[in-house]
C-alpha positions as CSV (number, residue, x, y, z in Angstrom):
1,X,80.1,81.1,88.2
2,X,78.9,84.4,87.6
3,X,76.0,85.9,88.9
4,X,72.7,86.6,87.1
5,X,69.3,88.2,87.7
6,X,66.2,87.0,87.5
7,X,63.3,89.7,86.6
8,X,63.1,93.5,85.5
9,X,62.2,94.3,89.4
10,X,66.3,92.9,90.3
11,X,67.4,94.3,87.4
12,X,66.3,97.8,88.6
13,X,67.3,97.0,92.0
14,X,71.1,96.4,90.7
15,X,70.6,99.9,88.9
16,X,69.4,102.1,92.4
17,X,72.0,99.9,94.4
18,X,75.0,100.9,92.0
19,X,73.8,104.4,91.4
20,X,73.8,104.8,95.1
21,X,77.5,104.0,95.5
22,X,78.6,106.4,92.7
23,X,76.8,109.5,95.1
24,X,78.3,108.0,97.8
25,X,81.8,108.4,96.1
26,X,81.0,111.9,94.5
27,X,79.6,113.3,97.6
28,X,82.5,112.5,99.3
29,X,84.4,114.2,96.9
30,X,85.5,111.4,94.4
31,X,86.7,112.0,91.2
32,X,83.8,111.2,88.4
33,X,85.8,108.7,86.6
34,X,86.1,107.0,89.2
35,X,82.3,106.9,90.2
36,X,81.5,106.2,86.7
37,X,83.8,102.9,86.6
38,X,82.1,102.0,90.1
39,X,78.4,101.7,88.8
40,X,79.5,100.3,85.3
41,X,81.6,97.7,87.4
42,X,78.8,96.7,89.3
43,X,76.2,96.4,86.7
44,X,78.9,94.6,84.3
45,X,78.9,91.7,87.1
46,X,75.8,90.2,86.2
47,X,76.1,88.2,83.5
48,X,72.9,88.7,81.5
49,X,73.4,92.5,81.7
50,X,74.8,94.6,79.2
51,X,75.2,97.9,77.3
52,X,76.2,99.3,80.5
53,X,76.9,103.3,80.5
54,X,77.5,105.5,83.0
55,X,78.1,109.2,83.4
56,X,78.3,110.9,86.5
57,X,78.4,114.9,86.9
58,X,78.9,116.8,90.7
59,X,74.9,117.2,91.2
60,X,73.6,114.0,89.8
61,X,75.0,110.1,88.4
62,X,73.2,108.9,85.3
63,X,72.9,104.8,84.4
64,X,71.6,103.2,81.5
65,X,71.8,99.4,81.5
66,X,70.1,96.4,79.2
67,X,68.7,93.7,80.1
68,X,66.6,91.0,78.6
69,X,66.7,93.2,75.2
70,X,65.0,96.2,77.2
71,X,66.9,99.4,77.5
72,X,66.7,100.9,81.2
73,X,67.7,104.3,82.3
74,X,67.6,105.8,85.9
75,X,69.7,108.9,87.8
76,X,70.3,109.5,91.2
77,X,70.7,113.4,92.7
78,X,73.7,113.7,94.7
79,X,73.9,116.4,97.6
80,X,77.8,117.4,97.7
81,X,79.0,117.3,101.1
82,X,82.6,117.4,102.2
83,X,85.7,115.5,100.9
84,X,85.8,112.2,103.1
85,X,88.8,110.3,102.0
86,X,87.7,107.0,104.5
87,X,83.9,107.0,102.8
88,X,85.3,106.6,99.8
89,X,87.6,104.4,100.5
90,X,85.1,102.0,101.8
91,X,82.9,102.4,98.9
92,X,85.7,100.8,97.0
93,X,86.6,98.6,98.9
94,X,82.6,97.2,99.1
95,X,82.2,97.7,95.2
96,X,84.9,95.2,94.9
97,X,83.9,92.6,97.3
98,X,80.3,93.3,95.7
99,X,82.0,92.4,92.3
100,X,83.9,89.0,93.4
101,X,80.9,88.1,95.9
102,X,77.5,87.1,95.5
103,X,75.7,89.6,98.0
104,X,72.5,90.5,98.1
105,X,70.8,93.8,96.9
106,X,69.3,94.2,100.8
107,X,73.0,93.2,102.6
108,X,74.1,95.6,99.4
109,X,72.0,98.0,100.9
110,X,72.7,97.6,104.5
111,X,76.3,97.8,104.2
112,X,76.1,101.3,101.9
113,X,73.4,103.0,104.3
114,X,76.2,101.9,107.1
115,X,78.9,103.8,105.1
116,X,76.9,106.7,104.7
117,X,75.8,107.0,108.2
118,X,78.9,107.0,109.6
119,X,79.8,110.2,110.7
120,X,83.2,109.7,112.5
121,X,85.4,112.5,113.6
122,X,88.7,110.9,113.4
123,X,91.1,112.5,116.0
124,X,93.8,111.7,113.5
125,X,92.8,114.2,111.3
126,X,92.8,117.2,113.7
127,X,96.3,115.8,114.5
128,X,97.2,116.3,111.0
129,X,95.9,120.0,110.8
130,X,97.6,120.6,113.7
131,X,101.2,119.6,112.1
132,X,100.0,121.3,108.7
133,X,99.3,124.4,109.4
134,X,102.1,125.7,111.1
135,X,104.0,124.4,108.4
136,X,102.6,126.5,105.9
137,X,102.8,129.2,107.9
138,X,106.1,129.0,108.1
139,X,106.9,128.0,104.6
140,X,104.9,131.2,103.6
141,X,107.3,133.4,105.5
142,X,106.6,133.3,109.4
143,X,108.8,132.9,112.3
144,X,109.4,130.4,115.0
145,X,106.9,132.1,116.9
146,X,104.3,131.8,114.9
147,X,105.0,127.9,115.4
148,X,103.0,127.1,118.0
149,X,99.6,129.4,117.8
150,X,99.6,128.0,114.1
151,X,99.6,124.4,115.4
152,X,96.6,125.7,118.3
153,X,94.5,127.3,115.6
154,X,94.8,125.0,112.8
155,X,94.1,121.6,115.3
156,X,90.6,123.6,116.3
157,X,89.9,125.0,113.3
158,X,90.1,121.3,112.4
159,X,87.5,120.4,115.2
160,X,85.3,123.4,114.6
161,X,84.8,122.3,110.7
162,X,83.8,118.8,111.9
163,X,81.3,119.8,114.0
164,X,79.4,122.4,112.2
165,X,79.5,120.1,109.1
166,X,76.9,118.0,111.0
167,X,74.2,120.8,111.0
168,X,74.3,119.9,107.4
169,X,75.3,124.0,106.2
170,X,76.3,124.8,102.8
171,X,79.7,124.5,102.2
172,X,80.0,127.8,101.8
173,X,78.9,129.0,105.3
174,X,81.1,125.8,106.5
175,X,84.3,128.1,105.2
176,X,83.1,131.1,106.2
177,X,82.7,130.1,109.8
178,X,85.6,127.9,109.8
179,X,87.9,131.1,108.2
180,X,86.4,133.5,110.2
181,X,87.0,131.4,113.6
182,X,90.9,131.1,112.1
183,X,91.5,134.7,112.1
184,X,89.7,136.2,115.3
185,X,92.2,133.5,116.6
186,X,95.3,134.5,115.5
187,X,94.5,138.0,116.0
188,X,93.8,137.5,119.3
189,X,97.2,135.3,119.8
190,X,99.1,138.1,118.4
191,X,97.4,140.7,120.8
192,X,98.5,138.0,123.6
193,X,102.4,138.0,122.7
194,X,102.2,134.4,121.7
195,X,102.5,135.2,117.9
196,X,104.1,137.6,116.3
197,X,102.7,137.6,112.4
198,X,98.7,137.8,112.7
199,X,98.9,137.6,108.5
200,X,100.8,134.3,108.2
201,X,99.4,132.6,110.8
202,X,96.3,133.0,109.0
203,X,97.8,132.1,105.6
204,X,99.3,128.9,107.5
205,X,95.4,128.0,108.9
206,X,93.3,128.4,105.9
207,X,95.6,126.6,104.1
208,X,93.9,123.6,105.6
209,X,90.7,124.7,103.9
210,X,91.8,125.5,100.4
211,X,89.7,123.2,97.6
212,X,93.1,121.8,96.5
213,X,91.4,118.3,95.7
214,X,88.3,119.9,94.1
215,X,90.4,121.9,91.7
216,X,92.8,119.0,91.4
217,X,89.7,116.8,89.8
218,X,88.3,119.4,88.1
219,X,91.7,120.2,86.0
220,X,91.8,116.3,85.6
221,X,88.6,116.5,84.3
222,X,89.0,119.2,81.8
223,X,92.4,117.7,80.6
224,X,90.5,114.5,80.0
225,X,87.7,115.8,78.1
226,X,85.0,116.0,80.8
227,X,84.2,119.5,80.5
228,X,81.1,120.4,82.3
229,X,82.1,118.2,85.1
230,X,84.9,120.0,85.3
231,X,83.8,123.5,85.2
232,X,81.0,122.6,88.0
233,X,84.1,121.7,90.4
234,X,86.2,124.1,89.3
235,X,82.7,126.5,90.4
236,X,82.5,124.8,93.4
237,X,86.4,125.3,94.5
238,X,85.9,129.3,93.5
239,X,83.1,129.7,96.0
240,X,84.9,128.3,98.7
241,X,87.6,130.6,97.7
242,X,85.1,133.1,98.1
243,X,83.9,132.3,101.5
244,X,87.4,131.9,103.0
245,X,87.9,135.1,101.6
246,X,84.4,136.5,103.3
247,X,85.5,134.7,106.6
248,X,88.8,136.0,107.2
249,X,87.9,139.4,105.6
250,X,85.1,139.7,108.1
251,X,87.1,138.5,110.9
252,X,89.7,141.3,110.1
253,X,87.1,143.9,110.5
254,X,85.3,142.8,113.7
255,X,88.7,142.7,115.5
256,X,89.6,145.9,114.2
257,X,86.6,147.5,115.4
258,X,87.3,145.9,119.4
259,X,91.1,146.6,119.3
């Protein structure tokens, strides 16, 4: 049997309870699309609910929903943070239970304010960094030497990113630390005889921090008609360009004034 609502006060309950599981998904770096089909799923498994719309940009998620032949509309501001693949993950995964369940708005809530608490620094991922980088570095042209410092650098550059992203910092200074951090390192390696290409190991690390999946969406975006969505990422992926840039640029110049 489906599920139904009885008053206006549930019915704008259902609206703040989906709109705060499309920011949850677009501040964790979620395409819009799919953010969009989140809410509009949720809302759409009430029965007596309808004219369900949804459109969601980087900064902010828009809803508008009818119910009981009264129009409602309502937004949510998002504050972008960084790309956090297991977040979303479990968004989905509770947006479908949510859909084939009958919970509650409060467990709703409970379960959503659980996700987005959790602030996990999965050792996993500075594994993966650590087999990345010295990849790329190597792919871009460096040596068997440059192996192993790449691998050093890039598993704590991984760590140093985590941590400072929980003094809540722009993204911007998060890059410029992070990039900055990644190439008085390899300097210094180099300088120590256990590299031999300062430049590529570098190129290797920040590889790591490149906005591939922001400028990924953004394209996506574009190519599907989404345009201002799409710009707005494609903004936000030039600016972190832009602090890499800063960060290694400035890193480049402080070691050059000690050695």
């Amino acid at each position: 049997m489906a599920k139904a609502i009885n008053d206006l006060k549930e019915a704008k309950d259902l609206m703040n309870l989906s709109l705060f599981a499309g920011a949850l998904l677009i501040q964790n770096g979620a395409e819009s699309y799919r953010a969009e089909d989140t809410v509009e799923r949720m809302c759409k498994s009430v029965s007596n609910i309808s004219r369900v719309s949804a459109y969601a940009l980087p900064s902010a998620i828009f809803l508008t929903i009818e119910y009981d032949g009264e129009t409602l509309s309502n937004f949510r501001k998002i504050t972008i943070s960084d790309t956090d693949m297991s977040k979303i993950d479990k968004v989905n995964s509770f947006s479908r239970k949510f859909v084939a369940k009958d919970f509650s708005i409060l467990e709703s809530y409970d379960i959503l304010n659980e996700i987005d608490s959790t602030n996990e620094e999965p050792i996993n991922l500075h594994f993966g960094a650590a087999i990345a980088a010295p990849f790329f570095t190597i792919l871009f042209g460096g040596v068997i030497n440059d192996f192993l410092p790449s691998m050093v650098i890039g598993f704590l550059a991984s760590i140093v990113l985590a941590r400072i992203s929980k003094y809540k910092l722009s993204f911007f200074m998060n890059n410029i630390i992070t990039a900055f951090f990644i190439s008085i390192l390899a300097i210094f390696s180099v300088e120590m005889n256990i590299g031999i290409n300062a430049d590529l190991i570098i190129i290797g690390d920040i590889m790591l921090l490149v906005p591939g999946v922001a400028i990924t969406n953004s394209v996506r975006d574009i190519m599907s008609g989404e345009f201002i969505t799409g710009a707005i990422t494609m903004v936000k992926a030039f600016f972190i360009a832009l602090a890499i840039a800063f960060g290694v640029g400035l890193g480049l110049k402080i070691t050059g004034y000690i050695l």
